[in-house]
N, CA, C and O atoms as a GROMACS GRO file, in nm:
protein
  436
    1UNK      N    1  -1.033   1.649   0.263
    1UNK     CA    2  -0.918   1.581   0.324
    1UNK      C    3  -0.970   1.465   0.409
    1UNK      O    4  -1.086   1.470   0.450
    2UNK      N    5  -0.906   1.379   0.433
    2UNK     CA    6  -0.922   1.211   0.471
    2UNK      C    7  -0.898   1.248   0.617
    2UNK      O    8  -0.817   1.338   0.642
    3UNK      N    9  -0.969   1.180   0.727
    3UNK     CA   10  -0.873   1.194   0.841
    3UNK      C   11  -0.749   1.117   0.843
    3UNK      O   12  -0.727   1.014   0.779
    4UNK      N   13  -0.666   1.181   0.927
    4UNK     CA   14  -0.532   1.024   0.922
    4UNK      C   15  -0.555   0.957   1.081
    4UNK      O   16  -0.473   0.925   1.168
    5UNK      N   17  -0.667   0.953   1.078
    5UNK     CA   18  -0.706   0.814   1.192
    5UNK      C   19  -0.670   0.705   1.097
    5UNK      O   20  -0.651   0.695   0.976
    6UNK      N   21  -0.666   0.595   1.244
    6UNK     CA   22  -0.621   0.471   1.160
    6UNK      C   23  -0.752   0.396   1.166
    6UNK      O   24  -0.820   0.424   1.265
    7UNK      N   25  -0.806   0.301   1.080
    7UNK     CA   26  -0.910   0.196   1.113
    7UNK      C   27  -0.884   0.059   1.125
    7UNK      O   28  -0.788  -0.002   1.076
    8UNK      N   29  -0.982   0.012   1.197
    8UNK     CA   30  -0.998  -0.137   1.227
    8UNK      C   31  -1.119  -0.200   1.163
    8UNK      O   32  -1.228  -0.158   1.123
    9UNK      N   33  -1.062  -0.305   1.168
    9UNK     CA   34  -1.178  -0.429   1.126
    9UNK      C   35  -1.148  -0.543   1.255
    9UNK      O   36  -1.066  -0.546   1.346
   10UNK      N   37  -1.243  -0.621   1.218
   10UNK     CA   38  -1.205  -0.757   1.342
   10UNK      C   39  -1.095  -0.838   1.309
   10UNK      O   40  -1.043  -0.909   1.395
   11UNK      N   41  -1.039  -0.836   1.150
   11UNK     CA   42  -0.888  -0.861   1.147
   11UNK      C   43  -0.780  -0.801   1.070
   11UNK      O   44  -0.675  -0.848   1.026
   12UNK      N   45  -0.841  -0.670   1.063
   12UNK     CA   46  -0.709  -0.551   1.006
   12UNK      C   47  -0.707  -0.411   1.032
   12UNK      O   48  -0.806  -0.341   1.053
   13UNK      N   49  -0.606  -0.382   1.030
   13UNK     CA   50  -0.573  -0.242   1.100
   13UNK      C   51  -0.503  -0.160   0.936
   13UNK      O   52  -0.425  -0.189   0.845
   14UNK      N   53  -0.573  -0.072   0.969
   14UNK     CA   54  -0.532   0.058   0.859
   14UNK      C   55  -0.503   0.148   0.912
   14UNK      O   56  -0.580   0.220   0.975
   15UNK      N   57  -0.364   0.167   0.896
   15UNK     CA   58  -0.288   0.290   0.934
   15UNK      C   59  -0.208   0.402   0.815
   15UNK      O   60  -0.177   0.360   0.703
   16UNK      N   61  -0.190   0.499   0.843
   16UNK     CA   62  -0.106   0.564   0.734
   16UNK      C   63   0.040   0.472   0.715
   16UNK      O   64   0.084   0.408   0.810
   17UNK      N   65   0.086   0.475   0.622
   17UNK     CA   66   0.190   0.404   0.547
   17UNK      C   67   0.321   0.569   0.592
   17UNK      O   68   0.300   0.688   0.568
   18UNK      N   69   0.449   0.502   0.661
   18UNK     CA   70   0.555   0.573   0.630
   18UNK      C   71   0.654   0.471   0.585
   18UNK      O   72   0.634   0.357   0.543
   19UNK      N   73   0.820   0.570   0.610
   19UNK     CA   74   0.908   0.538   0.522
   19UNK      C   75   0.970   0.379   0.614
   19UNK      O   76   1.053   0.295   0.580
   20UNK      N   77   0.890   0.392   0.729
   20UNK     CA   78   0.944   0.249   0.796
   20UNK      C   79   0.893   0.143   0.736
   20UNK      O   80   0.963   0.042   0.749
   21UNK      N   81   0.791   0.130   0.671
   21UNK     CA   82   0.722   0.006   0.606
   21UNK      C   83   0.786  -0.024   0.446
   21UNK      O   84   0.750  -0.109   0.365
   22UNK      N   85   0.899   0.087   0.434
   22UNK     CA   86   0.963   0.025   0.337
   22UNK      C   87   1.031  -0.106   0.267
   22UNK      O   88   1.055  -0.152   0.156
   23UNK      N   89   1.053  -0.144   0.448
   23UNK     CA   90   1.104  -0.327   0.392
   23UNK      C   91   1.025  -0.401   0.405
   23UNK      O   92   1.057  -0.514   0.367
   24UNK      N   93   0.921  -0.390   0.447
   24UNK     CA   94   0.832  -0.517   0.431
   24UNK      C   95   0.773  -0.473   0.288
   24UNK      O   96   0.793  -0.556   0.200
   25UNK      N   97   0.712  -0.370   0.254
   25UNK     CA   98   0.707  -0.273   0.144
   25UNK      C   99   0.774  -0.384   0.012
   25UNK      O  100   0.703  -0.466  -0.047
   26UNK      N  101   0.913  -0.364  -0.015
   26UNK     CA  102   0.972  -0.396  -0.050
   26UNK      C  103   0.964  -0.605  -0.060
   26UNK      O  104   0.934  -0.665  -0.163
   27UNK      N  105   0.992  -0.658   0.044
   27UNK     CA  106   0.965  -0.816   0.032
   27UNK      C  107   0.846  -0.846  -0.014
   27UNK      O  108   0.842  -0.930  -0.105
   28UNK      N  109   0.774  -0.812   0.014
   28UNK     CA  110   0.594  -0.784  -0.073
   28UNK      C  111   0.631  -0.797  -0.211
   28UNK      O  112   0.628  -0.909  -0.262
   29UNK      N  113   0.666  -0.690  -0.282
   29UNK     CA  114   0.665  -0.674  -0.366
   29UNK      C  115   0.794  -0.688  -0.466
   29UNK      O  116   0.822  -0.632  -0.573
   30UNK      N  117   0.863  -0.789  -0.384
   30UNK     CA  118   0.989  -0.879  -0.457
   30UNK      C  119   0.937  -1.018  -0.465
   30UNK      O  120   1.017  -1.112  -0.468
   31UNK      N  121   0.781  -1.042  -0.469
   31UNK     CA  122   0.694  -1.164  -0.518
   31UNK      C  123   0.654  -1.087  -0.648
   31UNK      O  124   0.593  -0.980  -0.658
   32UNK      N  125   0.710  -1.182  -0.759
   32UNK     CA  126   0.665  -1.125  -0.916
   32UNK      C  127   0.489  -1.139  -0.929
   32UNK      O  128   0.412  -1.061  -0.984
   33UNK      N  129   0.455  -1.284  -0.849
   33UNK     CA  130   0.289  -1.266  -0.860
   33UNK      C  131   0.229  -1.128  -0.804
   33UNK      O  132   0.163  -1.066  -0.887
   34UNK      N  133   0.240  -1.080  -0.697
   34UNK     CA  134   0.254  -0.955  -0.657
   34UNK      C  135   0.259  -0.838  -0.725
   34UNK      O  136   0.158  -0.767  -0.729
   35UNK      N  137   0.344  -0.811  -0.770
   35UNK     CA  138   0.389  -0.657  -0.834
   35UNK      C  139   0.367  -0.668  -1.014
   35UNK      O  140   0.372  -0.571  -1.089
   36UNK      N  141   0.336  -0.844  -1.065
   36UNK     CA  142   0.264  -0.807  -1.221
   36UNK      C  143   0.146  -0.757  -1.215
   36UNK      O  144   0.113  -0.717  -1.327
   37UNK      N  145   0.060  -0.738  -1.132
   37UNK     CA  146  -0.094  -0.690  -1.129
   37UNK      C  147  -0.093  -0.535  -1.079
   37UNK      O  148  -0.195  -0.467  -1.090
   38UNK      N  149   0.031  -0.482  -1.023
   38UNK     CA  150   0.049  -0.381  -1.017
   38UNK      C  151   0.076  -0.256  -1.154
   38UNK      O  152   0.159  -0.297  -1.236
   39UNK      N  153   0.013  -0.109  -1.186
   39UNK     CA  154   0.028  -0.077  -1.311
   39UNK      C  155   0.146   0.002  -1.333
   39UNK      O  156   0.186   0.035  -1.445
   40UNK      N  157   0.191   0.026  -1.243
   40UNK     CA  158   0.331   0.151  -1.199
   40UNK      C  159   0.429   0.122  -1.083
   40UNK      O  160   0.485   0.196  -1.002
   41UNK      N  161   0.429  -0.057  -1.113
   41UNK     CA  162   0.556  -0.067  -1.051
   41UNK      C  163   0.635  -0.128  -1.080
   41UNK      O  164   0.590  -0.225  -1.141
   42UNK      N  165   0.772  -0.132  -1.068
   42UNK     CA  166   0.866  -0.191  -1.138
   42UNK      C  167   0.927  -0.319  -1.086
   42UNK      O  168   0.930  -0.337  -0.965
   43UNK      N  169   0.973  -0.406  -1.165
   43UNK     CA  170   1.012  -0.521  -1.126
   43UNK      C  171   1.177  -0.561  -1.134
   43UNK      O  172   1.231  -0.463  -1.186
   44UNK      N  173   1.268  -0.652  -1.107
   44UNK     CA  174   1.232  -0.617  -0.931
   44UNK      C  175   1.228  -0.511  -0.880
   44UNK      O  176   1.288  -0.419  -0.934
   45UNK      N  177   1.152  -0.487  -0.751
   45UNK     CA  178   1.183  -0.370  -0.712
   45UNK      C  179   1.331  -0.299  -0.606
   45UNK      O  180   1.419  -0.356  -0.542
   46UNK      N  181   1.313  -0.209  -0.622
   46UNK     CA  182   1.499  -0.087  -0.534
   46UNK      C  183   1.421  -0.108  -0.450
   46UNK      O  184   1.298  -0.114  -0.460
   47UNK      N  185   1.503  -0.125  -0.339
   47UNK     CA  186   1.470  -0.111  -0.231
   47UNK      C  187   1.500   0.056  -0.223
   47UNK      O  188   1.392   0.107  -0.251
   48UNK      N  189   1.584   0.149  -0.201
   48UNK     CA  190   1.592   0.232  -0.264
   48UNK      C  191   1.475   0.316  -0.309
   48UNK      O  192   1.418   0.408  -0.252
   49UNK      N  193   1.458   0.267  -0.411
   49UNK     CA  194   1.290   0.367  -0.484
   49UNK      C  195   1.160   0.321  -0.366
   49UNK      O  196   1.067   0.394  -0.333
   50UNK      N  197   1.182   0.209  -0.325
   50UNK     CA  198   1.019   0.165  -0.273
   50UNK      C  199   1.064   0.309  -0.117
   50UNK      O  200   0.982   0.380  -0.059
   51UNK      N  201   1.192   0.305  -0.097
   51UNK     CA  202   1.224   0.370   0.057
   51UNK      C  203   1.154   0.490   0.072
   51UNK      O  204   1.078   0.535   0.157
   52UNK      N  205   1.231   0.559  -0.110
   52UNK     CA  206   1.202   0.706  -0.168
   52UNK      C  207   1.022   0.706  -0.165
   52UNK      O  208   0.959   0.795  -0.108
   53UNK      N  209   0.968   0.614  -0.222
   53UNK     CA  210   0.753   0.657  -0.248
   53UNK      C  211   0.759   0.664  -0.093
   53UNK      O  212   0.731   0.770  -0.037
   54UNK      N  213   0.796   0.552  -0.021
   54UNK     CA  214   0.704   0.579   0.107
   54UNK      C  215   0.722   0.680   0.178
   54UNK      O  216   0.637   0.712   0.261
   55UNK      N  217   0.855   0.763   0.158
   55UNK     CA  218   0.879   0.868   0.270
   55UNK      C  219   0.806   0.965   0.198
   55UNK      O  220   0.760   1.046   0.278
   56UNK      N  221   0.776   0.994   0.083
   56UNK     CA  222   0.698   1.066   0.019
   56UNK      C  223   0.525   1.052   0.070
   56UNK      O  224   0.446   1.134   0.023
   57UNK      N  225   0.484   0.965   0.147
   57UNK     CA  226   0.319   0.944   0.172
   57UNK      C  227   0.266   1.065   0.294
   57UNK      O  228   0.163   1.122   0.332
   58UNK      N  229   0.381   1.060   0.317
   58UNK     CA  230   0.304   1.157   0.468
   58UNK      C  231   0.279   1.289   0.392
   58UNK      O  232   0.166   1.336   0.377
   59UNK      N  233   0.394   1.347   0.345
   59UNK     CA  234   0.377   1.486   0.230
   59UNK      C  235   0.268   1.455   0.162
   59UNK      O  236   0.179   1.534   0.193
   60UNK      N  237   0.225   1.354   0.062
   60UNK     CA  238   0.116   1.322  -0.048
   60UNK      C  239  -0.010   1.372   0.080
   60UNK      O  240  -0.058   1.482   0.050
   61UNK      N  241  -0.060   1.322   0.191
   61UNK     CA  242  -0.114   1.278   0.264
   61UNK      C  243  -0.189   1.444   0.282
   61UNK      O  244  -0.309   1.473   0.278
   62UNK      N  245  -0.077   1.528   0.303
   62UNK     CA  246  -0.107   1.678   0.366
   62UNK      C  247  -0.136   1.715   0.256
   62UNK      O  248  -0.244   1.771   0.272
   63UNK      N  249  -0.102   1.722   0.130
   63UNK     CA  250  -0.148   1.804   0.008
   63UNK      C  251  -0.247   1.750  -0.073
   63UNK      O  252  -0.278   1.777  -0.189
   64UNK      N  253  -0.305   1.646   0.032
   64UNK     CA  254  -0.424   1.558  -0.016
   64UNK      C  255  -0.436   1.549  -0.157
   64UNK      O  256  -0.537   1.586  -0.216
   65UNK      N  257  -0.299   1.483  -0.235
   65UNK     CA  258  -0.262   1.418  -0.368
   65UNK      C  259  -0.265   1.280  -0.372
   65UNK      O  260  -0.271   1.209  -0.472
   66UNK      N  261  -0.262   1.243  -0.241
   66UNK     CA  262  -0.285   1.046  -0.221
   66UNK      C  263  -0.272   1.044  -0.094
   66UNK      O  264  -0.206   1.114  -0.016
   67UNK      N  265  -0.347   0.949  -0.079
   67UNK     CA  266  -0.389   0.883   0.079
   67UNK      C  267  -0.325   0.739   0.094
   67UNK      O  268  -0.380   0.647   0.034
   68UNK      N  269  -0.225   0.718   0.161
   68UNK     CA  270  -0.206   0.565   0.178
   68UNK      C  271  -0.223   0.488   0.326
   68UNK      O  272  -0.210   0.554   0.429
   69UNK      N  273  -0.252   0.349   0.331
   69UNK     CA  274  -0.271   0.298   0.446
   69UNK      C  275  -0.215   0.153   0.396
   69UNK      O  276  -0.244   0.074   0.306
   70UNK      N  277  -0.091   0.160   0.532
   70UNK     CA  278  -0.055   0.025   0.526
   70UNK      C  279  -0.176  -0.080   0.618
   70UNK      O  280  -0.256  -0.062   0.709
   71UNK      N  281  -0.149  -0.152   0.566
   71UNK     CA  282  -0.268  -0.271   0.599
   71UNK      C  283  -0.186  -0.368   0.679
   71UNK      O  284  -0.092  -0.426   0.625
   72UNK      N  285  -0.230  -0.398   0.872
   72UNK     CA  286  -0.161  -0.486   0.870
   72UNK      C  287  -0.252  -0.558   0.948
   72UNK      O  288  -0.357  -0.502   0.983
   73UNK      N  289  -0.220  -0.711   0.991
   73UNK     CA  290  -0.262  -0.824   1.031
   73UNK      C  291  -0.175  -0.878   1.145
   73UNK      O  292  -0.063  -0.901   1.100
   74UNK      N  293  -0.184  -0.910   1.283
   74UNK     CA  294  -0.131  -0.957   1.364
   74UNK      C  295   0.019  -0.881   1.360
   74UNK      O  296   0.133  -0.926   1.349
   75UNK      N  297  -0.036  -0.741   1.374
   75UNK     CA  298   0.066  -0.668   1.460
   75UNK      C  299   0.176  -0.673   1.306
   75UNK      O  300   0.286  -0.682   1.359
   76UNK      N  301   0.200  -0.672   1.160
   76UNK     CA  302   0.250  -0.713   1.093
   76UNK      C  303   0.182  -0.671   0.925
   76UNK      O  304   0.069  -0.693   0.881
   77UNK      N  305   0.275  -0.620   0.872
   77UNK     CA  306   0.227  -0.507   0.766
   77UNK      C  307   0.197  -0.609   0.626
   77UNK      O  308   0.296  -0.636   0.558
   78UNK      N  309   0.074  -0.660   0.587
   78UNK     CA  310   0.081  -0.750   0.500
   78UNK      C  311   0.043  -0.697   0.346
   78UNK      O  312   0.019  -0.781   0.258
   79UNK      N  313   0.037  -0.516   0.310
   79UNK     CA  314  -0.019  -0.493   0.220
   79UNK      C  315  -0.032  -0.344   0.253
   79UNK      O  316  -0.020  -0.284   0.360
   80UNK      N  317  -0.069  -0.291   0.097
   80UNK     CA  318  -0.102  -0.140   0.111
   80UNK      C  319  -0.267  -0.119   0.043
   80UNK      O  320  -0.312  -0.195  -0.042
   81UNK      N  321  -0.326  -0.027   0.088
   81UNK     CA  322  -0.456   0.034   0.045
   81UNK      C  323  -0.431   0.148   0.002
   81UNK      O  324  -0.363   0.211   0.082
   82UNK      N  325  -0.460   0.211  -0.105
   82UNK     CA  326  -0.448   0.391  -0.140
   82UNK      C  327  -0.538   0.410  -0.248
   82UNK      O  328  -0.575   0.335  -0.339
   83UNK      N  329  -0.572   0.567  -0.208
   83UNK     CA  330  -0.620   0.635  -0.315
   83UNK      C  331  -0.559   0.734  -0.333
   83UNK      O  332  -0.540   0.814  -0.241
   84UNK      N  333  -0.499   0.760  -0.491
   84UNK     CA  334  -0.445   0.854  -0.577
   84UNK      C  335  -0.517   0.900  -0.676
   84UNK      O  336  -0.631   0.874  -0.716
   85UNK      N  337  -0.394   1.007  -0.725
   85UNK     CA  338  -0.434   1.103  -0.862
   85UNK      C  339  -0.623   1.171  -0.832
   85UNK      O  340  -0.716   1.186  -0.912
   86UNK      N  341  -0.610   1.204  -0.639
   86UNK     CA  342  -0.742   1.276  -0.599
   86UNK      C  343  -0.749   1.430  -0.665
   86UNK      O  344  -0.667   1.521  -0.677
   87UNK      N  345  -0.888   1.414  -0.702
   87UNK     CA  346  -0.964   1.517  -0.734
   87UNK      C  347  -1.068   1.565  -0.613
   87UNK      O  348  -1.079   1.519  -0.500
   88UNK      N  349  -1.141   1.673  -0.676
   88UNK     CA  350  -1.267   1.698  -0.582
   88UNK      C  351  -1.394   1.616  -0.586
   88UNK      O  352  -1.490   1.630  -0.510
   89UNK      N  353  -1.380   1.515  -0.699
   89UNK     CA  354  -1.512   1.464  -0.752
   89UNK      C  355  -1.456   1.305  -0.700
   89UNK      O  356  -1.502   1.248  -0.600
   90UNK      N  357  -1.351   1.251  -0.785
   90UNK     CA  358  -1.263   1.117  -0.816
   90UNK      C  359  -1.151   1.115  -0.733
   90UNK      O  360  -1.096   1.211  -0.680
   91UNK      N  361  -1.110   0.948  -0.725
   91UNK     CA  362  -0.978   0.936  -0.692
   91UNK      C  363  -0.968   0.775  -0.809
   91UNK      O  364  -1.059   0.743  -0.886
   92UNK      N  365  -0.848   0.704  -0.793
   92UNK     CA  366  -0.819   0.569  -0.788
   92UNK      C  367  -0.752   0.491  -0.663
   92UNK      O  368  -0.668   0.516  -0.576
   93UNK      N  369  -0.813   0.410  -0.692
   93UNK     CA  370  -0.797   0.337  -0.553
   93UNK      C  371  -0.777   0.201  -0.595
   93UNK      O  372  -0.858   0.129  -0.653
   94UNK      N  373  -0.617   0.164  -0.546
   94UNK     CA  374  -0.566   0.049  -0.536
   94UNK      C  375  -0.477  -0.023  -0.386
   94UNK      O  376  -0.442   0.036  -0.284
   95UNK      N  377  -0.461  -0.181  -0.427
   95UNK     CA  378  -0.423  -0.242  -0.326
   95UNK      C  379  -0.341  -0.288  -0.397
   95UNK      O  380  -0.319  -0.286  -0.518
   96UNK      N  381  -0.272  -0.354  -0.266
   96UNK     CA  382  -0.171  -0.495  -0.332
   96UNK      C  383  -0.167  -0.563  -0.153
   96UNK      O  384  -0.182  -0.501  -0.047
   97UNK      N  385  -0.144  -0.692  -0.175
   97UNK     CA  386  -0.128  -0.783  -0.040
   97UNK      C  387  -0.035  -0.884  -0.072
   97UNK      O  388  -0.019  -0.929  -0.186
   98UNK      N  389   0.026  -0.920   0.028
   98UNK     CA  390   0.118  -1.014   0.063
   98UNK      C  391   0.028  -1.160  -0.036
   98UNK      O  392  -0.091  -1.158  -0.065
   99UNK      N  393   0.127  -1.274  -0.070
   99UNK     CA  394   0.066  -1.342  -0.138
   99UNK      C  395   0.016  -1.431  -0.044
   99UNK      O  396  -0.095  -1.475  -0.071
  100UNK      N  397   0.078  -1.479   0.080
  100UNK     CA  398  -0.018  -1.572   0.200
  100UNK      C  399  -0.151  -1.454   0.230
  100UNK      O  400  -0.226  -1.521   0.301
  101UNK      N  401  -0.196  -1.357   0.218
  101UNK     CA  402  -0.307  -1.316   0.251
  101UNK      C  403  -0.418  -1.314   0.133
  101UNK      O  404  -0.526  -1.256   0.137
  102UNK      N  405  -0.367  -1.390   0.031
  102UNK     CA  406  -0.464  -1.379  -0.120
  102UNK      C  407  -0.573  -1.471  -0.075
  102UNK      O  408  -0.543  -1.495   0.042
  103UNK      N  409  -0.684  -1.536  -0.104
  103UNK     CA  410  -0.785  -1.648  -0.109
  103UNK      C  411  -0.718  -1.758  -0.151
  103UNK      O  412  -0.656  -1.754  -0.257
  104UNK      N  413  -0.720  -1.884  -0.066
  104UNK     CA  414  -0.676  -1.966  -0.159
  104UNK      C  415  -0.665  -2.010  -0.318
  104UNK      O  416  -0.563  -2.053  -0.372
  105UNK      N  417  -0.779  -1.990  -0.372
  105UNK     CA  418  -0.749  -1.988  -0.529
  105UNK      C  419  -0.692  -1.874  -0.594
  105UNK      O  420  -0.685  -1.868  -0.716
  106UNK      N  421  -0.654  -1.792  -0.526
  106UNK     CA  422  -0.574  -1.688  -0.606
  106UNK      C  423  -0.616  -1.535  -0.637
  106UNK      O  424  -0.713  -1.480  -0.585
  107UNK      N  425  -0.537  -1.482  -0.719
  107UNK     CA  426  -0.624  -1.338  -0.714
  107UNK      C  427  -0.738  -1.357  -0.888
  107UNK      O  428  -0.708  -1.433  -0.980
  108UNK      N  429  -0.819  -1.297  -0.886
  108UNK     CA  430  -0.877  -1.218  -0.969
  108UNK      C  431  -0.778  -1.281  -1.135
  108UNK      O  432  -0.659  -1.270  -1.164
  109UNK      N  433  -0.873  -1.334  -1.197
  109UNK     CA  434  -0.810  -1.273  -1.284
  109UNK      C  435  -0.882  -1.235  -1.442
  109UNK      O  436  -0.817  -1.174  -1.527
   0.00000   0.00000   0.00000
């Protein structure tokens, strides 16, 4: 099991993700550049469904089935970090970020 401390960097804070980060959650990921690089999420997105995953993280969290951490920047939630579908050996581990927090040339592709 993960602790649910939160971490820092010198410019981001990782905290567990609840059902309050649903609307920023949500405006995030009502940028189509955003949510096409995502593999299991739908476009546009419910506000609604995004409300439903997040209130679901704290439960995921205790039955150590997924770990999430909202990612934020100046006091301000710009992205999520998680690892799912944990095993004892494996997990997957994905992000997504706000599109002003990408590198200027863009993401990956």
């Amino acid at each position: 099991m993960i602790a649910r401390d939160t971490l820092e960097t010198a410019r981001l804070h990782l905290r567990l993700s609840s059902g309050a980060d649903a609307r920023q959650a949500f405006e995030i990921r009502s940028d189509w550049q955003v949510s096409r690089m995502l593999s299991q999420a739908s476009f546009p997105p419910v506000l609604e469904d995004v409300g439903t995953w997040f209130n679901k993280h704290e439960d995921e969290w205790r039955a150590g089935s997924a770990f999430r951490f909202a990612i934020d920047h100046q006091d301000a939630m710009i992205g999520l970090a998680d690892l799912e579908s944990v095993t004892k050996t494996e997990a997957v581990l994905g992000y997504w970020l706000t599109r002003s927090a990408w590198p200027a040339r863009g993401p990956c592709r």
